[in-house]
N, CA, C and O atoms as a GROMACS GRO file, in nm:
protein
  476
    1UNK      N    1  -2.857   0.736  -0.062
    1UNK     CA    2  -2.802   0.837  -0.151
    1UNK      C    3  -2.870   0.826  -0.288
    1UNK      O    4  -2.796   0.813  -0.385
    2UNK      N    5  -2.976   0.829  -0.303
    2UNK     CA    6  -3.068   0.793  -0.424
    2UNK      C    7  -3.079   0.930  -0.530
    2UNK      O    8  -3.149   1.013  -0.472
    3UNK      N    9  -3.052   0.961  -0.612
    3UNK     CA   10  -3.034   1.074  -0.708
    3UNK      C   11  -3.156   1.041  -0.819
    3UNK      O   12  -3.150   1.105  -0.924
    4UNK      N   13  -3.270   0.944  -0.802
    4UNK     CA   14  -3.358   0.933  -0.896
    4UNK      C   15  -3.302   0.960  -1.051
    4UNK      O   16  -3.359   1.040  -1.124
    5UNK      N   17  -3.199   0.893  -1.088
    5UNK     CA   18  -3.122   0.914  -1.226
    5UNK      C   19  -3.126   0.756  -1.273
    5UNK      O   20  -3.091   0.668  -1.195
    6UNK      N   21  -3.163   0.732  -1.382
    6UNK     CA   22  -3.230   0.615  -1.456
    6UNK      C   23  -3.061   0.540  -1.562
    6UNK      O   24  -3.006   0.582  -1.663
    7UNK      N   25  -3.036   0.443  -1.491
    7UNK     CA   26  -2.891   0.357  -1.605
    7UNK      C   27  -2.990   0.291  -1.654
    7UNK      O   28  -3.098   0.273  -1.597
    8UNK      N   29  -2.948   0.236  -1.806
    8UNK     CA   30  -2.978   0.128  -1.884
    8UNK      C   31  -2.836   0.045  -1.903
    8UNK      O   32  -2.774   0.049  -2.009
    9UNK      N   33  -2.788  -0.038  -1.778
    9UNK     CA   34  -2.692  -0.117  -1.869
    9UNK      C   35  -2.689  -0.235  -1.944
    9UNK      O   36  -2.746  -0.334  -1.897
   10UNK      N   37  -2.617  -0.243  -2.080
   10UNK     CA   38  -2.642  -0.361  -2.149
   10UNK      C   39  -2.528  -0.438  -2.203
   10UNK      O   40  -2.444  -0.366  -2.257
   11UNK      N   41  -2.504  -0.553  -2.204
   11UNK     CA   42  -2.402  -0.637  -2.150
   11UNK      C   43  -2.408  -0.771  -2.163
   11UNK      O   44  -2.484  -0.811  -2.074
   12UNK      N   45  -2.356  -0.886  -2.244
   12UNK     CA   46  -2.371  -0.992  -2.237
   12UNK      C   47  -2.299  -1.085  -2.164
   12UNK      O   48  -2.320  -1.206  -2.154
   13UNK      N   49  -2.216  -1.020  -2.114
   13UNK     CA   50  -2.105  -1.077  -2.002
   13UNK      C   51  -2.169  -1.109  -1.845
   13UNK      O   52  -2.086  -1.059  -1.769
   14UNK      N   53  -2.248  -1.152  -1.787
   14UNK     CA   54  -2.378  -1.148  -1.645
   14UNK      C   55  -2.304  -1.071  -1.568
   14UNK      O   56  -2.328  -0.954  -1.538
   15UNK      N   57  -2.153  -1.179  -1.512
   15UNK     CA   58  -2.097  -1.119  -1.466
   15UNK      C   59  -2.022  -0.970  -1.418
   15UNK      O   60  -1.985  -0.922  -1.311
   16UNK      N   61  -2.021  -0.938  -1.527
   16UNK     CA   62  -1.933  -0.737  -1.586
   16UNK      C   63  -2.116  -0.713  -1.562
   16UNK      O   64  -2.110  -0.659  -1.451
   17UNK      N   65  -2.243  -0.718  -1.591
   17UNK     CA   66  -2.352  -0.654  -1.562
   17UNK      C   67  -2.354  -0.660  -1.443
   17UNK      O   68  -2.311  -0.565  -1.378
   18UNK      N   69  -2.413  -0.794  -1.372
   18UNK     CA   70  -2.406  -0.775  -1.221
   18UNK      C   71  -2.310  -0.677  -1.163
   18UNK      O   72  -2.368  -0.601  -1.086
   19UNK      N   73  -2.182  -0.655  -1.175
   19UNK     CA   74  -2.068  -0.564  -1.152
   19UNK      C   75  -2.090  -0.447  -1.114
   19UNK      O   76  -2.057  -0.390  -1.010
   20UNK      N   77  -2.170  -0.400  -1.236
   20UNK     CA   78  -2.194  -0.254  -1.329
   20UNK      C   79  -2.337  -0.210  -1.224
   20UNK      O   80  -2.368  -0.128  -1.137
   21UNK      N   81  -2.398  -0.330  -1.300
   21UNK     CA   82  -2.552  -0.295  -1.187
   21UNK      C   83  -2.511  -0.250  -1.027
   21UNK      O   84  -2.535  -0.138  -0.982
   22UNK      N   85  -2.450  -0.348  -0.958
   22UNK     CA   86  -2.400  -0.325  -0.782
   22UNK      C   87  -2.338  -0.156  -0.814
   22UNK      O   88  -2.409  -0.062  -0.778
   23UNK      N   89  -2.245  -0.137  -0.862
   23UNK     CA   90  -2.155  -0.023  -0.814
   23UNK      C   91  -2.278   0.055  -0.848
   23UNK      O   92  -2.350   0.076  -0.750
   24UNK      N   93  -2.316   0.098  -0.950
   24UNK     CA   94  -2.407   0.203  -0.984
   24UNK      C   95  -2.528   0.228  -0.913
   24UNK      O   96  -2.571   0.343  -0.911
   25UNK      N   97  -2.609   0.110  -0.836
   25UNK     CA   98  -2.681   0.107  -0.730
   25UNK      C   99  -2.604   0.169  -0.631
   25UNK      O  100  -2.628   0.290  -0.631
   26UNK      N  101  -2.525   0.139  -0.553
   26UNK     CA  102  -2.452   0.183  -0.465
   26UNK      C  103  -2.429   0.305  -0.455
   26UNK      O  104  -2.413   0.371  -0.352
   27UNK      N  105  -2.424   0.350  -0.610
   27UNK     CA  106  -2.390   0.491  -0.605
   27UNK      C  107  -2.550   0.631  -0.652
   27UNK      O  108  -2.561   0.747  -0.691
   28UNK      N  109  -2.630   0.527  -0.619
   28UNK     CA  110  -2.767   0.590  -0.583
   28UNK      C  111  -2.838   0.610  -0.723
   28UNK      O  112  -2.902   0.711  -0.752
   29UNK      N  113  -2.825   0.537  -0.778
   29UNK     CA  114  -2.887   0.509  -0.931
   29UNK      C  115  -3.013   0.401  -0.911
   29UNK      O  116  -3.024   0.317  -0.822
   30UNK      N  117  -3.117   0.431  -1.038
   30UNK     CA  118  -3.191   0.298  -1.026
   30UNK      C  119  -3.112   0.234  -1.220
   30UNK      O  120  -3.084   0.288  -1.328
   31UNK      N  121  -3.109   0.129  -1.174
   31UNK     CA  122  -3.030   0.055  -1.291
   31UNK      C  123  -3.154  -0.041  -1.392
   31UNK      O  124  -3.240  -0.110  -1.336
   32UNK      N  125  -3.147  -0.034  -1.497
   32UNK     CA  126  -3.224  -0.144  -1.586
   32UNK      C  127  -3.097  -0.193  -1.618
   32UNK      O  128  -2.989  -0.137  -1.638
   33UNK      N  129  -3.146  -0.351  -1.621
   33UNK     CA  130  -2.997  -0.430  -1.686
   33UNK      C  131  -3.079  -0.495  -1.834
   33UNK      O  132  -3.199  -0.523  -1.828
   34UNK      N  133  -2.981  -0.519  -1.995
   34UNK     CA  134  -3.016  -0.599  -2.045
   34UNK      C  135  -2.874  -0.700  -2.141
   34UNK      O  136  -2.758  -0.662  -2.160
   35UNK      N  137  -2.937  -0.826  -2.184
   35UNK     CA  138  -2.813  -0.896  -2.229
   35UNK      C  139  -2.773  -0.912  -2.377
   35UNK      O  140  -2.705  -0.985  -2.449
   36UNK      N  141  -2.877  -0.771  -2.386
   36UNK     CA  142  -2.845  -0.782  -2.595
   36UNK      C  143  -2.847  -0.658  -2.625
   36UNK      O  144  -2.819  -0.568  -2.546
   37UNK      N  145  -2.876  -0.645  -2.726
   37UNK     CA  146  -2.915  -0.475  -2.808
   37UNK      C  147  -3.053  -0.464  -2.828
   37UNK      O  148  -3.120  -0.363  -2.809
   38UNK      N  149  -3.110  -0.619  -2.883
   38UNK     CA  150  -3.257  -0.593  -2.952
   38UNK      C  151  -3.318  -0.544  -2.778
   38UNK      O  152  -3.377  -0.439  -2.753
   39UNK      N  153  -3.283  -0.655  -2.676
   39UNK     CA  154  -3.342  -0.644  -2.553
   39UNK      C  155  -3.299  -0.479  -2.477
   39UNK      O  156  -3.337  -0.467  -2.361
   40UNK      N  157  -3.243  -0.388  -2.522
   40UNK     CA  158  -3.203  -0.236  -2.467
   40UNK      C  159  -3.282  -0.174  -2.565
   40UNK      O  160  -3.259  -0.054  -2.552
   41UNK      N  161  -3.374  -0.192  -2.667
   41UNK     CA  162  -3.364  -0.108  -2.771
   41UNK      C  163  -3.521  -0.130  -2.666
   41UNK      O  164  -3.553  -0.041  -2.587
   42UNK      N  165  -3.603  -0.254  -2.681
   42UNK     CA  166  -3.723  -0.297  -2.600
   42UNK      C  167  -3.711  -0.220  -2.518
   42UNK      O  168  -3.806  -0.142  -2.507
   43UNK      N  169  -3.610  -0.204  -2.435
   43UNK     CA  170  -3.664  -0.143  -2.271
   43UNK      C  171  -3.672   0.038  -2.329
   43UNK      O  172  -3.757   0.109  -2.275
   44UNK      N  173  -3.593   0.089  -2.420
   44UNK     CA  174  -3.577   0.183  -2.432
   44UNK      C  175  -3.739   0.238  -2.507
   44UNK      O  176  -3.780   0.353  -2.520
   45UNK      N  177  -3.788   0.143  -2.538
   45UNK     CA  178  -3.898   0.212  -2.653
   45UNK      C  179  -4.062   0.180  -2.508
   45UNK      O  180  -4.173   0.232  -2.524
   46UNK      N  181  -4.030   0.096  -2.395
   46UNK     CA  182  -4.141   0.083  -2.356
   46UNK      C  183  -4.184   0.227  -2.268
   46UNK      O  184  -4.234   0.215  -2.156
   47UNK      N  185  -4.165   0.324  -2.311
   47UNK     CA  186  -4.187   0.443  -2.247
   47UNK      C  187  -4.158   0.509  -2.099
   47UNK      O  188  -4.219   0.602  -2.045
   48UNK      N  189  -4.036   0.426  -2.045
   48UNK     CA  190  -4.004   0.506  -1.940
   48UNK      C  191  -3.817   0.511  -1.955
   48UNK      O  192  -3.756   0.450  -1.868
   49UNK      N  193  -3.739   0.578  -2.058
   49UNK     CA  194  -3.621   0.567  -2.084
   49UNK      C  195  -3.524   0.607  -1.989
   49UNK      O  196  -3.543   0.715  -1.932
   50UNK      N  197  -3.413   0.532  -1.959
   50UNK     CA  198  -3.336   0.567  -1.884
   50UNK      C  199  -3.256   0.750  -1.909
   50UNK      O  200  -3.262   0.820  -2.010
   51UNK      N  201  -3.203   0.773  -1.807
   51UNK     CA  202  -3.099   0.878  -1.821
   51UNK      C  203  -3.006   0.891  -1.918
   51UNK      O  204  -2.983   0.993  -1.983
   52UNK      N  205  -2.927   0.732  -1.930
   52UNK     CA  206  -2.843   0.728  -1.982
   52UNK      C  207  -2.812   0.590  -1.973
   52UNK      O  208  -2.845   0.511  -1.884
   53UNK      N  209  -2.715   0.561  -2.124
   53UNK     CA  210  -2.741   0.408  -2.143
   53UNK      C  211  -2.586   0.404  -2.129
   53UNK      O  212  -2.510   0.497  -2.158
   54UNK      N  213  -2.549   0.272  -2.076
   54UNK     CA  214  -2.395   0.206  -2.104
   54UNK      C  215  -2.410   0.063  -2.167
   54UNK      O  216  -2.475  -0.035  -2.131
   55UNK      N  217  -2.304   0.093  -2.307
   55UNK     CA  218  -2.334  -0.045  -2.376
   55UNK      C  219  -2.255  -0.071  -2.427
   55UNK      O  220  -2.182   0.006  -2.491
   56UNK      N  221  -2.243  -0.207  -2.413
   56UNK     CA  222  -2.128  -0.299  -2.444
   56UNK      C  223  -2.130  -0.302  -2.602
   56UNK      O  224  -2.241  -0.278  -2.649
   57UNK      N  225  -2.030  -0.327  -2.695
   57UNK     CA  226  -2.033  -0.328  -2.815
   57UNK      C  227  -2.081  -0.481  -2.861
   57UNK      O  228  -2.184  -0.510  -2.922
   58UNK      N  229  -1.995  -0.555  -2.823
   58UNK     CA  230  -1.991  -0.706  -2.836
   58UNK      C  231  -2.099  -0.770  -2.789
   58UNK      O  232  -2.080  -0.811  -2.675
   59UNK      N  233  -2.246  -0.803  -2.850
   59UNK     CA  234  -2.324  -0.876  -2.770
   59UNK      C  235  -2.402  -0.958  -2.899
   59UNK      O  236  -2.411  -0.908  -3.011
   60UNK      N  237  -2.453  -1.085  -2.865
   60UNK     CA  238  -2.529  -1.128  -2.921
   60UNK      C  239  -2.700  -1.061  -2.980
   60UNK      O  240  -2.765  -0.973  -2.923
   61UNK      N  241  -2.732  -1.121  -3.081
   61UNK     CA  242  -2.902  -1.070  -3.122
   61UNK      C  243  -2.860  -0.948  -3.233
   61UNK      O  244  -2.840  -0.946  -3.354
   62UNK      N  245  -2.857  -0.854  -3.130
   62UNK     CA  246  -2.794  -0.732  -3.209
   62UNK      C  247  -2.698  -0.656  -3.078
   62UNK      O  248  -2.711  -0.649  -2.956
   63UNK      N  249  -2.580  -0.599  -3.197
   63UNK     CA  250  -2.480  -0.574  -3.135
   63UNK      C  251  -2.527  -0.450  -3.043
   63UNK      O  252  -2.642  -0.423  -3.006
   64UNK      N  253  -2.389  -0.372  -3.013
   64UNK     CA  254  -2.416  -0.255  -2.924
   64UNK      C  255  -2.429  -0.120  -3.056
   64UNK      O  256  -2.509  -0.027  -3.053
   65UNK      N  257  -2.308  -0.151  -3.183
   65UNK     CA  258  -2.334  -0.025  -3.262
   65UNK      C  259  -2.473  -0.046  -3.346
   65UNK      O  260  -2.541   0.043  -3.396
   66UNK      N  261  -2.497  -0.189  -3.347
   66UNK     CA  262  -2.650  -0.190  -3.425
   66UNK      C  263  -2.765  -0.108  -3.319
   66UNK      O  264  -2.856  -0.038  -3.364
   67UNK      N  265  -2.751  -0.123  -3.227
   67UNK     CA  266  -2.853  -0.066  -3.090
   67UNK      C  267  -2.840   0.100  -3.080
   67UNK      O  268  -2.929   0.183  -3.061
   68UNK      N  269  -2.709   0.115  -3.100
   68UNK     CA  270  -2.694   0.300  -3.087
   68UNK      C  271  -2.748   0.328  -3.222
   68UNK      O  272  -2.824   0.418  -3.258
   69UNK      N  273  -2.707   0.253  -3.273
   69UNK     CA  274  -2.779   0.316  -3.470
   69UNK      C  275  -2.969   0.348  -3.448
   69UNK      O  276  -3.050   0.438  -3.467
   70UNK      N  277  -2.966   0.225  -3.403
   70UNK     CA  278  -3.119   0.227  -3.380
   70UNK      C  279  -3.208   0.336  -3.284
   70UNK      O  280  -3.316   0.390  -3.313
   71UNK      N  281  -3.124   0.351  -3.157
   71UNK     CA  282  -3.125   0.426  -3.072
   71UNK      C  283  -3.122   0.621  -3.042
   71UNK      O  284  -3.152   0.704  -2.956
   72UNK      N  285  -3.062   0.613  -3.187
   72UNK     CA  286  -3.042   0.766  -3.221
   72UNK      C  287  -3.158   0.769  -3.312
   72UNK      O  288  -3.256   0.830  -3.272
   73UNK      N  289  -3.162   0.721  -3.410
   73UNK     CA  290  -3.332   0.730  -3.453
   73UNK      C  291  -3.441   0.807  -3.387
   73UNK      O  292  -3.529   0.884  -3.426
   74UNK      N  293  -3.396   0.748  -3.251
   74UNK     CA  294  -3.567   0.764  -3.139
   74UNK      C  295  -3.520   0.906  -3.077
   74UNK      O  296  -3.586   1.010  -3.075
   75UNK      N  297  -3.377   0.882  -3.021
   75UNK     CA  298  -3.363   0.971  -2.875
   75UNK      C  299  -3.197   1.035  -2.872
   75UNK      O  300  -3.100   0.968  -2.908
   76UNK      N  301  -3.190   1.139  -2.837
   76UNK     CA  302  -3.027   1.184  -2.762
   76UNK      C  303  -2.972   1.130  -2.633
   76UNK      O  304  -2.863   1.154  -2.580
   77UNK      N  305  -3.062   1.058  -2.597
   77UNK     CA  306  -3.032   1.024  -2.425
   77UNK      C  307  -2.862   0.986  -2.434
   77UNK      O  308  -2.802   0.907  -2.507
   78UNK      N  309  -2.821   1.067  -2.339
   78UNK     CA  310  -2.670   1.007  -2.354
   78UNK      C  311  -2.614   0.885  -2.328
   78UNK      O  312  -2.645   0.831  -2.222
   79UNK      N  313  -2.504   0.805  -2.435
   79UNK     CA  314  -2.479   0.695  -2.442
   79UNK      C  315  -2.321   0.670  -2.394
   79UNK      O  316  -2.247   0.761  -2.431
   80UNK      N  317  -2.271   0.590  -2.336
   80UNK     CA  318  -2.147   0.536  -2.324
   80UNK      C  319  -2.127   0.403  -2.356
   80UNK      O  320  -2.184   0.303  -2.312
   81UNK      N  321  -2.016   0.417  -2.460
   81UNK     CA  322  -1.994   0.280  -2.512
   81UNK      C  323  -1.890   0.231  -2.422
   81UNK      O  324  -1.832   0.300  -2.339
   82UNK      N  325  -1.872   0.113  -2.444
   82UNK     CA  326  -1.737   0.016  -2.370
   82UNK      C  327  -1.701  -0.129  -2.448
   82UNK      O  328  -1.773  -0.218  -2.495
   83UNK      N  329  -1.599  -0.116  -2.442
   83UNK     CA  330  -1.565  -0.253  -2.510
   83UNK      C  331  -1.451  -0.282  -2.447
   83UNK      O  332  -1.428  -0.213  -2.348
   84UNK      N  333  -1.348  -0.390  -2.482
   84UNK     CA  334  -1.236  -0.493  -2.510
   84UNK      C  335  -1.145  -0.386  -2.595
   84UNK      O  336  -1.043  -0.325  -2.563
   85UNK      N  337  -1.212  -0.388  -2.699
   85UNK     CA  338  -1.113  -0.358  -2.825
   85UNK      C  339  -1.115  -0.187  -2.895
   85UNK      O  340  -1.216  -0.148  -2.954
   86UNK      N  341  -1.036  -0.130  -2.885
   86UNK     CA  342  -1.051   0.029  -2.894
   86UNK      C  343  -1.086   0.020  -3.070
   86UNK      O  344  -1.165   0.112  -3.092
   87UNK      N  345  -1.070  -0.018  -3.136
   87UNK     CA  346  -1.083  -0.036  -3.283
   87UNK      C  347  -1.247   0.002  -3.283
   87UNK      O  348  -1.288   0.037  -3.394
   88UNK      N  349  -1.340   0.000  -3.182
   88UNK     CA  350  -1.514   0.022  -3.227
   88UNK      C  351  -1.491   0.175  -3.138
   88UNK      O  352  -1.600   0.219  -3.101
   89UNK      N  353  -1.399   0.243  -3.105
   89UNK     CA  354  -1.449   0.350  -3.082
   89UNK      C  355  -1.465   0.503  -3.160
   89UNK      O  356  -1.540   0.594  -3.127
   90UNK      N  357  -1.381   0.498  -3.261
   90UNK     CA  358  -1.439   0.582  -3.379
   90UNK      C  359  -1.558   0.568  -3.412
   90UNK      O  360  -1.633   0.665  -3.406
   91UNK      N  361  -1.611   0.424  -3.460
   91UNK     CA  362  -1.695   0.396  -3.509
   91UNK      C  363  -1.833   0.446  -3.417
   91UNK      O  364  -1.926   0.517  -3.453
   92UNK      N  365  -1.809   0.376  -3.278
   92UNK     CA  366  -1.930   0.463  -3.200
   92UNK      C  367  -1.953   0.589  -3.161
   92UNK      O  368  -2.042   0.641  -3.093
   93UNK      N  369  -1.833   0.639  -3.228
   93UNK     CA  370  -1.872   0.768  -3.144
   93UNK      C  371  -1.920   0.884  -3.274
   93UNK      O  372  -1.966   0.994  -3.243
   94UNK      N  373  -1.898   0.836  -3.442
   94UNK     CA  374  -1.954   0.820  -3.586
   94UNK      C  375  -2.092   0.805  -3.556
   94UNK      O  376  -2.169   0.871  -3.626
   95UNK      N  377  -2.137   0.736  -3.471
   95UNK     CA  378  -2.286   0.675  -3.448
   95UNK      C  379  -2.319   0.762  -3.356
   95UNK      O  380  -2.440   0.757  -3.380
   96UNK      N  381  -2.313   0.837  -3.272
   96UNK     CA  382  -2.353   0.942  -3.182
   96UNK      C  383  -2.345   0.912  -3.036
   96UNK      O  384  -2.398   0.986  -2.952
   97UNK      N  385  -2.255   0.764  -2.994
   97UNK     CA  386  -2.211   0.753  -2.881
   97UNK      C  387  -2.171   0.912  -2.805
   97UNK      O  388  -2.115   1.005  -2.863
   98UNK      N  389  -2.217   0.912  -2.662
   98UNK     CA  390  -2.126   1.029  -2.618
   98UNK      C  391  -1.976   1.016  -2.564
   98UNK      O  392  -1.908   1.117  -2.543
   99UNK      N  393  -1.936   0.910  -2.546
   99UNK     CA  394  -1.823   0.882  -2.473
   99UNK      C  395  -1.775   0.711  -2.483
   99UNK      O  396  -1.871   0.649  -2.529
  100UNK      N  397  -1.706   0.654  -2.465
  100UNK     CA  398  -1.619   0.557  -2.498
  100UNK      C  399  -1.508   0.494  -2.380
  100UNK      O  400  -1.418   0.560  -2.329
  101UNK      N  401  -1.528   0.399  -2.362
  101UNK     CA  402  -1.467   0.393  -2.200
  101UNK      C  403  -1.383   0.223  -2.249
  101UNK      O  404  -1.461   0.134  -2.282
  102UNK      N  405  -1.283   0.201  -2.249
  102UNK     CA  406  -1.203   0.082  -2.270
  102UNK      C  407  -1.206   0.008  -2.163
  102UNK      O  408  -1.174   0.054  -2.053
  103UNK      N  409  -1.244  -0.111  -2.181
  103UNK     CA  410  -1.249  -0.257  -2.108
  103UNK      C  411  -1.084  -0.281  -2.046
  103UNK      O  412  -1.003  -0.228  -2.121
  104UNK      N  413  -1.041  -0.327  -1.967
  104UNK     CA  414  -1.097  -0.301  -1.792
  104UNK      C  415  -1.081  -0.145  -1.792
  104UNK      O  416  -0.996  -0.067  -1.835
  105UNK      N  417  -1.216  -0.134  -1.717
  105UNK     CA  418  -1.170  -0.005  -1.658
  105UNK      C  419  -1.239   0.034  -1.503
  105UNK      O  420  -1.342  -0.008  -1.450
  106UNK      N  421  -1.127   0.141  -1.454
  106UNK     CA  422  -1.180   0.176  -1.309
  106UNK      C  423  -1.305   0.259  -1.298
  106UNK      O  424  -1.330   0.364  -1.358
  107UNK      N  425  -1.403   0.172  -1.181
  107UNK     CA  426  -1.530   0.205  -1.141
  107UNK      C  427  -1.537   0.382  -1.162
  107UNK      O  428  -1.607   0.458  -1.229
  108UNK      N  429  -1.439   0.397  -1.077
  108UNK     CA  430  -1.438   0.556  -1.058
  108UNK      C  431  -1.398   0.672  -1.158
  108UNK      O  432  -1.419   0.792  -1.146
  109UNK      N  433  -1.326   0.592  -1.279
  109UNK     CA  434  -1.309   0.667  -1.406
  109UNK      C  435  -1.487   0.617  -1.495
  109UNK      O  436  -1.512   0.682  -1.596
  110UNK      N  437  -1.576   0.526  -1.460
  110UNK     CA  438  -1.664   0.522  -1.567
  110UNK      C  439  -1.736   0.613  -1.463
  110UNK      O  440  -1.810   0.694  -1.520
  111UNK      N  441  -1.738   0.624  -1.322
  111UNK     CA  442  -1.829   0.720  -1.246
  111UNK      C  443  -1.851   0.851  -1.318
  111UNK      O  444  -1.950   0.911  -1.359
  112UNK      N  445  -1.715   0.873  -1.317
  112UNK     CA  446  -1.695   1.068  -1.365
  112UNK      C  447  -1.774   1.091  -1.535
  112UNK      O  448  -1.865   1.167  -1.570
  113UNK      N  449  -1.733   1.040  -1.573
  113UNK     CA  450  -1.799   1.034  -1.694
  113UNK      C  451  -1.997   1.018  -1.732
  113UNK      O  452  -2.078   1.060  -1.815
  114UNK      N  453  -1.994   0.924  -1.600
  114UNK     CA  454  -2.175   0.916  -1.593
  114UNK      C  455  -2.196   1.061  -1.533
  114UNK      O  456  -2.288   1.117  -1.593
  115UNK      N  457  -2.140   1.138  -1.435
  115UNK     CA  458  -2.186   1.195  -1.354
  115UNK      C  459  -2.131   1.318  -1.486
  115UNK      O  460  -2.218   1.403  -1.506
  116UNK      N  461  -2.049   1.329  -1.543
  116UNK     CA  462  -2.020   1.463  -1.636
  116UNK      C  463  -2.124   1.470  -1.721
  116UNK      O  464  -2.144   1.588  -1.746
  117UNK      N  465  -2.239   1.363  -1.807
  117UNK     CA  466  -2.276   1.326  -1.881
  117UNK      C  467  -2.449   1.358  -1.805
  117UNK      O  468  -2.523   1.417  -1.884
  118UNK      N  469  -2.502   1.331  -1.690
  118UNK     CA  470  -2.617   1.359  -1.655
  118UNK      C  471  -2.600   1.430  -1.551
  118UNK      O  472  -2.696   1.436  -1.474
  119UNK      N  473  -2.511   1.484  -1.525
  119UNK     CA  474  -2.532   1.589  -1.381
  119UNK      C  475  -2.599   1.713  -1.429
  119UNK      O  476  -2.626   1.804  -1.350
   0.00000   0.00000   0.00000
């Protein structure tokens, strides 16, 4: 079921990536994984950019709103933030996040949202 549609997920948690990476494979995506911001901002600038990025707020190096700051600079590619704590979602979505998804959440509620966002 391969839809040739490009994730960037980024994530310092391995675990919640590995997670993120499986379902979204599964669901016929090719996935880039990374475990920082500076390391998403890298994959994003080496000239083959994903569809659409999902990023964790909370990460070491540079955060997730330092990465969307940076990230809108370059590109519109649509972004989904996620966190723990709803308190960064004004703020990302101030920064040009497209959408905002609260920690835990169901596979199939972050599905609809990828699929509303690049379909």
């Amino acid at each position: 079921m391969k839809n040739n549609k490009k994730i960037l997920v980024a994530d310092d948690h391995a675990g919640l990536l590995h997670l993120l990476a499986l379902e979204l494979t599964l669901e016929g995506y090719d996935v880039i994984t990374a475990l920082n911001g500076r390391e998403a901002l890298a994959i994003m600038n080496n000239g083959s950019p994903p569809d659409l990025v999902l990023l964790d707020v909370v990460m070491p190096v540079m955060n997730g709103l330092e990465m969307l700051s940076s990230l809108r600079e370059l590109t519109k590619v649509p972004v989904i933030v996620h966190s723990f704590d709803e308190q960064y979602k004004e703020q990302a979505l101030e920064l040009g996040a497209d959408d905002f998804i609260l920690k835990p959440f169901a596979p199939d509620k972050l599905l609809d949202k990828i699929h509303r966002l690049i379909s």
